[in-house]
C-alpha positions as CSV (number, residue, x, y, z in Angstrom):
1,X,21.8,4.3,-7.2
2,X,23.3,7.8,-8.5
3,X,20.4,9.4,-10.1
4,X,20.9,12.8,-11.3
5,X,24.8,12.8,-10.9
6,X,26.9,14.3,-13.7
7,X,29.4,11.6,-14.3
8,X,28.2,8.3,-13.7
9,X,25.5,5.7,-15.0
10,X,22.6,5.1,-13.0
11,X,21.8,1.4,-11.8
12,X,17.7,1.3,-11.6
13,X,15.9,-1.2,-8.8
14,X,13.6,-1.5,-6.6
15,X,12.3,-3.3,-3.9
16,X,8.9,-3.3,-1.9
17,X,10.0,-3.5,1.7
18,X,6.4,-2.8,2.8
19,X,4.7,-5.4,0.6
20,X,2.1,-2.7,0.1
21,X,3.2,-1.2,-3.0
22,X,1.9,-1.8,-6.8
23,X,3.9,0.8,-8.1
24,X,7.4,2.7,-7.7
25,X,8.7,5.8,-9.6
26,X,12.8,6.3,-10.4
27,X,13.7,8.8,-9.3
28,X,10.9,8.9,-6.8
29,X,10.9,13.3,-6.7
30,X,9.8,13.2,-10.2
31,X,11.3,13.1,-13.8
32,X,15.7,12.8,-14.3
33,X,18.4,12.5,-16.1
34,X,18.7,9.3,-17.1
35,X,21.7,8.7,-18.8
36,X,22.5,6.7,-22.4
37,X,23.5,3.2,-21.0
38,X,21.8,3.7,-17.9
39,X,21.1,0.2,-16.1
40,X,17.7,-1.1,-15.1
41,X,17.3,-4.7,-13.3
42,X,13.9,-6.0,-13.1
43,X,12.7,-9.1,-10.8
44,X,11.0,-11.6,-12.1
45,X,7.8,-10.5,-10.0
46,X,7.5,-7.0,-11.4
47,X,7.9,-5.5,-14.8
48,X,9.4,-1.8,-15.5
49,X,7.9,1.0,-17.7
50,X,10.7,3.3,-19.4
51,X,9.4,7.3,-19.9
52,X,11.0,9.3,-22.1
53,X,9.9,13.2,-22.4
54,X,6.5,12.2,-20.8
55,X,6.0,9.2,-23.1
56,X,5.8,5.5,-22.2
57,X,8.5,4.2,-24.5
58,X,9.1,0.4,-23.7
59,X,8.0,-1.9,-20.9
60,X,10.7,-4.0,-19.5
61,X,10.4,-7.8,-18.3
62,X,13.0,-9.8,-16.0
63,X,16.4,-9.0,-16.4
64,X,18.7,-6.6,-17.1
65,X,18.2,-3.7,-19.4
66,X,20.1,-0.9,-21.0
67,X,18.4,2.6,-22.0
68,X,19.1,4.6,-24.4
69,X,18.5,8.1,-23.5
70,X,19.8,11.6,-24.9
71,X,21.9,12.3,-22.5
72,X,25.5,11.9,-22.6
73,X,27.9,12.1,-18.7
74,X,29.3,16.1,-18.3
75,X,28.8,16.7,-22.0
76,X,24.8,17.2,-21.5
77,X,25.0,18.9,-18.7
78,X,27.4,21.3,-19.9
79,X,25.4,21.8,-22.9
80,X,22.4,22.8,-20.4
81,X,23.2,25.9,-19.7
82,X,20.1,27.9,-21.3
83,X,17.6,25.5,-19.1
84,X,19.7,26.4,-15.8
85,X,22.4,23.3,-16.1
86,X,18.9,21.3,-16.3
87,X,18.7,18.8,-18.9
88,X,15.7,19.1,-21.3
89,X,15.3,14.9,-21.8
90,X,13.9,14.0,-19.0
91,X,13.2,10.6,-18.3
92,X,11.9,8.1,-15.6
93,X,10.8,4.3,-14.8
94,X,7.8,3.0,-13.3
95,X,8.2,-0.1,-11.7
96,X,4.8,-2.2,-11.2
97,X,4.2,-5.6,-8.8
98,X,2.9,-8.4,-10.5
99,X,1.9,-10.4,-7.7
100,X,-1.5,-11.5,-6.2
101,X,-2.5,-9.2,-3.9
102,X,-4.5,-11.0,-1.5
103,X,-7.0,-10.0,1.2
104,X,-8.0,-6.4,0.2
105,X,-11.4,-5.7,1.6
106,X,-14.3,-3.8,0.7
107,X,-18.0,-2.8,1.9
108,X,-20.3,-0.4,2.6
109,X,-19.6,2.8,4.0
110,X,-23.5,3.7,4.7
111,X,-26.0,1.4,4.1
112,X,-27.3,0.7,0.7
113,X,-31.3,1.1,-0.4
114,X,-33.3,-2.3,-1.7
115,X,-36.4,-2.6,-2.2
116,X,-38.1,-6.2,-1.0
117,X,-40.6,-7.5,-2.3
118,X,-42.2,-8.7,0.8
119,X,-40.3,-6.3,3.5
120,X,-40.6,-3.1,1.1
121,X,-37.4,-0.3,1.0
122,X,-34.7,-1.9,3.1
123,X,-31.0,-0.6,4.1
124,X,-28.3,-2.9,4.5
125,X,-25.0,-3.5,4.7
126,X,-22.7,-6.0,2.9
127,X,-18.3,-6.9,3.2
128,X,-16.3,-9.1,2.1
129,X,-12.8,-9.4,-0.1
130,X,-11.3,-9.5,-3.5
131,X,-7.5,-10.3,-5.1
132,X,-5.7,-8.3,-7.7
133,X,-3.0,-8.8,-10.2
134,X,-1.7,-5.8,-12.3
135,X,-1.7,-7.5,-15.4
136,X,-1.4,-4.7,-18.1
137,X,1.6,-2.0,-16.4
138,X,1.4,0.7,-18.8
139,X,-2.3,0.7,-19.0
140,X,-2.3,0.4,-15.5
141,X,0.1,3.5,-14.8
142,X,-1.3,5.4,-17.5
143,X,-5.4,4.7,-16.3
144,X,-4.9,5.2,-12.4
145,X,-1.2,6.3,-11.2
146,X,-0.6,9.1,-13.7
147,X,2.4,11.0,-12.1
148,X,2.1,9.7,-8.6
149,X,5.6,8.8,-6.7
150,X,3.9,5.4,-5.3
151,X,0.7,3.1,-5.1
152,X,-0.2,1.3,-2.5
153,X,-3.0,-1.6,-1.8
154,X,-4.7,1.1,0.6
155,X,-5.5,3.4,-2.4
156,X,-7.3,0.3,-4.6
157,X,-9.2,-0.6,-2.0
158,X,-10.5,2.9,-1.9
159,X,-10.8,3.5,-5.5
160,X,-12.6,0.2,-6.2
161,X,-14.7,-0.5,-3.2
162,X,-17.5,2.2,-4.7
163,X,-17.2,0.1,-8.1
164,X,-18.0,-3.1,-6.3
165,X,-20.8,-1.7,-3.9
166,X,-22.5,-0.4,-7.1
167,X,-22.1,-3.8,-9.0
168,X,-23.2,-5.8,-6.1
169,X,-26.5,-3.1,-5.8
170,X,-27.2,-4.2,-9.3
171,X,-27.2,-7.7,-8.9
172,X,-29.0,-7.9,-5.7
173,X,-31.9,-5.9,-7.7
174,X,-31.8,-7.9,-10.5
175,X,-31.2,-11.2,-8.7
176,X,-32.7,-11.5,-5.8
177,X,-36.8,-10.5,-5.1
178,X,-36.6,-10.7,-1.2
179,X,-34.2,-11.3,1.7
180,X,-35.8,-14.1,3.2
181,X,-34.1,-15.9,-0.2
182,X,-31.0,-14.6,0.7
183,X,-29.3,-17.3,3.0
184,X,-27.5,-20.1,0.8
185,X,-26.7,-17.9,-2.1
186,X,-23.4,-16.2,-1.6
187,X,-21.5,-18.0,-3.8
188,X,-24.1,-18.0,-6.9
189,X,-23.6,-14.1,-6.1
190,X,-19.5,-14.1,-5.9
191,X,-19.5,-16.2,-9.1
192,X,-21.8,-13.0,-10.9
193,X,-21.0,-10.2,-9.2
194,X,-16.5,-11.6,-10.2
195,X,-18.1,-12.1,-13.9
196,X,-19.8,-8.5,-13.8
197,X,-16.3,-6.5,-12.4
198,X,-14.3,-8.3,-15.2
199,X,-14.4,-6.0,-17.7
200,X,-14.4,-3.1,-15.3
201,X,-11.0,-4.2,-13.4
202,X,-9.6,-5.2,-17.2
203,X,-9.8,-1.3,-18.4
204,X,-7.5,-0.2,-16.1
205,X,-4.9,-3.5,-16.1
206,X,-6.4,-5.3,-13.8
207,X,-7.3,-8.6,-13.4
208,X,-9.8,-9.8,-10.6
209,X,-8.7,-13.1,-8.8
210,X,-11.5,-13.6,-7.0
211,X,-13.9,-11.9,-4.6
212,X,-16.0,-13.3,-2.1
213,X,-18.9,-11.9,0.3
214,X,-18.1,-12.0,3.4
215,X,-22.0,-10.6,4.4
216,X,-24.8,-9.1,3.9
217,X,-26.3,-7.6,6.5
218,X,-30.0,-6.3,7.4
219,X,-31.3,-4.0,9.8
220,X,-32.2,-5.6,13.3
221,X,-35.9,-5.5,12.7
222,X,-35.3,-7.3,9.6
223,X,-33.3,-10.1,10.5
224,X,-35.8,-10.2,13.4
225,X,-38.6,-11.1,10.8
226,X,-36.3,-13.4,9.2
227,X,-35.5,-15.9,12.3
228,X,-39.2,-15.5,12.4
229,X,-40.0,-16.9,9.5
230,X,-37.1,-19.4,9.5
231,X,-38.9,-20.7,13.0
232,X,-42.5,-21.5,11.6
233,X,-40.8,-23.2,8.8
234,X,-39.3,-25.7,10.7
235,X,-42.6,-26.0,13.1
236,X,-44.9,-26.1,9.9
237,X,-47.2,-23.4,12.6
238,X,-49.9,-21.5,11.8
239,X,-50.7,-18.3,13.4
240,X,-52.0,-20.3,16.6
241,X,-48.4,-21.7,16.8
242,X,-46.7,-18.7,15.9
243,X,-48.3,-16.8,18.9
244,X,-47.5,-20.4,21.1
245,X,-43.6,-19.7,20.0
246,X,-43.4,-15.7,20.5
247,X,-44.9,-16.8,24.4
248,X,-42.3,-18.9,24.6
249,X,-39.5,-16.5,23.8
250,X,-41.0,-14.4,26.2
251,X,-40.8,-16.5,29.1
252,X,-37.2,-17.5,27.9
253,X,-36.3,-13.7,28.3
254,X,-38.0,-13.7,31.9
255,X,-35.7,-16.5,32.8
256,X,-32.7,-15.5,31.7
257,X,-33.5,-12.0,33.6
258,X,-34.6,-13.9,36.5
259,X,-33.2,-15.8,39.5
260,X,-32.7,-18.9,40.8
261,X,-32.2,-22.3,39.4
262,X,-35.6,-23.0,38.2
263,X,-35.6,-19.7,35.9
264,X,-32.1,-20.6,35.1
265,X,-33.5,-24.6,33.6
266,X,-36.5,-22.9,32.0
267,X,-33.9,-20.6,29.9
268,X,-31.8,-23.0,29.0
269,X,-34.4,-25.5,27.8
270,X,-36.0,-23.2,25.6
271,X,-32.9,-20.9,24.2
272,X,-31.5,-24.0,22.2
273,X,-35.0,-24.2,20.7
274,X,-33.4,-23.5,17.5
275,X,-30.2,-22.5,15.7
276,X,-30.0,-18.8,13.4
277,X,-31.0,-19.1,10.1
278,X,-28.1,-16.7,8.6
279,X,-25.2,-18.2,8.2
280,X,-23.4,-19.4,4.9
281,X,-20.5,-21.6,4.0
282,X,-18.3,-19.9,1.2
283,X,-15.7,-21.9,-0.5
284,X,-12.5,-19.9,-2.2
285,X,-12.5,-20.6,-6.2
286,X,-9.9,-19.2,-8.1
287,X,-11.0,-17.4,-11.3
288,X,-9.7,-19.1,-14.6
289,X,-7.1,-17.4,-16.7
290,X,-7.9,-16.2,-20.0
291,X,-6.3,-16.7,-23.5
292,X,-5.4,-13.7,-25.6
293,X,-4.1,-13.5,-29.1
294,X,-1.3,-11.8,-30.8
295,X,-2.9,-9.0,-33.2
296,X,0.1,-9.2,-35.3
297,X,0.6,-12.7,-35.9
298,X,-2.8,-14.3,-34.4
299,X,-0.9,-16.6,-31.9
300,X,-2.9,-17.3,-29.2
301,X,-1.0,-17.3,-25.8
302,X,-1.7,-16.9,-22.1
303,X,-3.5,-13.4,-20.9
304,X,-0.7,-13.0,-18.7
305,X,2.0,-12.9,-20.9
306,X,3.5,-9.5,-22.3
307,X,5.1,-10.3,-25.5
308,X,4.2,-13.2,-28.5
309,X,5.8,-16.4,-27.9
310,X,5.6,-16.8,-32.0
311,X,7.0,-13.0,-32.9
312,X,7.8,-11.0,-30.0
313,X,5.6,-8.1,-30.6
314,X,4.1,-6.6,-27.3
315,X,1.2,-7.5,-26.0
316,X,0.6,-4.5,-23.1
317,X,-1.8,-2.3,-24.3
318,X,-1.4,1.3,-23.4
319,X,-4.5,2.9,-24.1
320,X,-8.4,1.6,-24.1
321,X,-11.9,3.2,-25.8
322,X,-13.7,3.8,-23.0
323,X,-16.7,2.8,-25.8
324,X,-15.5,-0.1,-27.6
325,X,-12.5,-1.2,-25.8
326,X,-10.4,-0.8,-28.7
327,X,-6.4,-0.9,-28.0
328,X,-5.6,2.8,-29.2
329,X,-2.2,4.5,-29.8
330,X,-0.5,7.2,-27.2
331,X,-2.0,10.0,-29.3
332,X,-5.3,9.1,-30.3
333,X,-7.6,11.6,-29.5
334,X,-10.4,9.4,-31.0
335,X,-11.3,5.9,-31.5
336,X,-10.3,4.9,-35.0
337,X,-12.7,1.8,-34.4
338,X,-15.8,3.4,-33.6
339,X,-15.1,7.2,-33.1
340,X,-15.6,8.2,-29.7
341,X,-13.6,10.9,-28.3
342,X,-10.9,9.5,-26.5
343,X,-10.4,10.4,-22.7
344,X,-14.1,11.4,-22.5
345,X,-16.1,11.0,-19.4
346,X,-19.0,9.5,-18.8
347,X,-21.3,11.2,-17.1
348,X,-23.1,10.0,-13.6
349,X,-26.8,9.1,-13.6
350,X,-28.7,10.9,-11.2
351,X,-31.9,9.3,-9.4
352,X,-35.2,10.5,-10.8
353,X,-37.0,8.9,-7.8
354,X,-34.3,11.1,-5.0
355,X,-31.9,13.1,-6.9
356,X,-29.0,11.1,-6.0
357,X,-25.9,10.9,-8.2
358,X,-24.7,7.2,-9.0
359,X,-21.8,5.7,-11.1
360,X,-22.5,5.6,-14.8
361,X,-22.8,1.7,-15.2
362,X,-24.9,1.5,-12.3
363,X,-28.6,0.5,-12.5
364,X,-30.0,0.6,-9.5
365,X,-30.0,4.0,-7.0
366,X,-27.5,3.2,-4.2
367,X,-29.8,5.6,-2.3
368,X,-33.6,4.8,-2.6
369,X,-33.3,1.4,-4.5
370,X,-35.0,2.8,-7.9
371,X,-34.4,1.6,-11.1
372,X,-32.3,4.2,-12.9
């Protein structure tokens, strides 16, 4: 590869042996010398972002590519000497994957607060999985990587498995009054929570292929009460039966514990009384791609395109507003659409109820379950 040499070119690649890797810096220790007529071959599964002196100058498609740097073989160097025989123009290349990355999980880490309308403040626990596609590269490596060598699936599910919790907290307490309506309604919530995440995933170059819930999980007591009630449903009992049924469970507990062939008959008639009440059938829909339209020529086009089809001009934005979601230029330091500082911070909205500190889009408390 010859990066950093004095006399020849460098050739610029890369390939993701791991299959874990979104991104990859050239050179990988940090900025170089790039040389003028330095080669870069891009795959037809990634795309390539050139940095000259710190600034994202070009993003590169499939192919091969020529860059045009300032510095010239043994003539730059020598002309070095003040910065140490260190060349000033520094330069490197960000190379992105543009595949689906399939299967990255996320759930709770501790239990999250909701407050039930029949069960009152309940703590429970929910998984599942989501895809990613980096569909924006400069945005991308500008919003998250910033000067990073490498990043790998292992560090988005990290980052975005907080975002997800705190939608999916949201939702469930706008949504959804009580658990006992809970069975039978995991895909109505993928489809919501997957619309809610767009615009979240979209303002750091992401786009959200899908996520599904996996489960969501009660405390023991809880799904107790649940079967319970599942149970009288189906026998249409009153209290009288009720009582009847929890007898029966009882003596199906002796007789498993117990010996003897008799006990052993008695168990088994009565354990296949009735199936569980929480299970759910979830069926894989992929989301639907987008259109997006040239803002210099107004062709519209596929969202996962990079440049008009009609006049070539680049369709990767580089910067958002945080407020407005305007594209912005590289050294913007407010929104020239609606005049919000640029780079600013929102800041986290803290629990009047318990003092917690939540993300700034969320509604709910993770913590005590009280509207923020």
């Amino acid at each position: 590869m010859g990066i950093n040499n004095v006399v020849f070119l460098e050739i610029l690649e890369w390939f993701d042996e791991s299959g874990a890797e979104v991104a990859h810096r050239l050179p990988q220790e940090g900025s170089g010398e790039l040389k003028f007529g330095a080669q870069v071959i891009v795959r037809e599964s990634q795309a390539a972002v050139f940095y000259s002196s710190g600034v994202a100058c070009d993003a590169l498609g499939p192919g091969r590519h020529t860059l045009s740097t300032y510095n010239i073989p043994v003539l730059t160097k020598l002309l070095s000497l003040p910065w140490a025989f260190s060349s000033p123009f520094r330069a490197e290349v960000y190379f992105t994957n543009l595949k689906i990355f399939n299967n990255l999980r996320w759930g709770t880490r501790d239990p999250v607060a909701f407050r039930d309308r029949d069960l009152g403040l309940v703590r429970i626990r929910a998984n599942g999985i989501f895809n990613l596609q980096v569909t924006q590269p400069v945005l991308f490596i500008n919003s998250l990587i910033g000067t990073s060598p490498s990043y790998t699936i292992g560090d988005l599910e990290k980052y975005f498995n907080e975002i997800i919790i705190s939608r999916l907290n949201d939702l469930m307490g706008e949504e959804l009054d009580t658990l006992f309506d809970l069975p039978g309604r995991y895909d109505d919530f993928s489809k919501n929570l997957s619309t809610r995440l767009e615009q979240d995933f979209s303002e750091y170059g992401l786009a959200l292929r899908g996520i599904y819930i996996n489960s969501i999980t009660p405390p023991g007591e809880v799904q107790q009460a649940i079967d319970d009630k599942g149970r009288l449903a189906l026998l249409n009992a009153n209290l009288g039966d009720f009582m009847q049924m929890k007898a029966a469970m009882a003596m199906e507990g002796a007789a498993t514990s117990g010996n003897g062939a008799a006990g052993a008959g008695v168990g088994m008639g009565i354990g296949m009384l009735l199936p569980g009440m929480l299970t759910a059938s979830q069926g894989i829909k992929q989301t639907e791609l987008q259109l997006q339209t040239c803002p210099k020529c107004g062709t519209t086009t596929g969202a996962e395109s990079k440049f008009c089809p009609s006049c070539g001009h680049q369709l990767l934005t580089i910067r958002k507003c945080r407020m407005c979601s305007a594209d912005l230029h590289p050294a913007s330091r407010f929104c020239h659409k609606c005049g919000a500082k640029v780079e600013q911070e929102k800041e986290p909205r803290i629990c009047k109820e318990c003092s917690m500190q939540n993300r700034p889009e969320a509604v709910f408390c993770n913590n005590c379950g009280a509207k923020l």
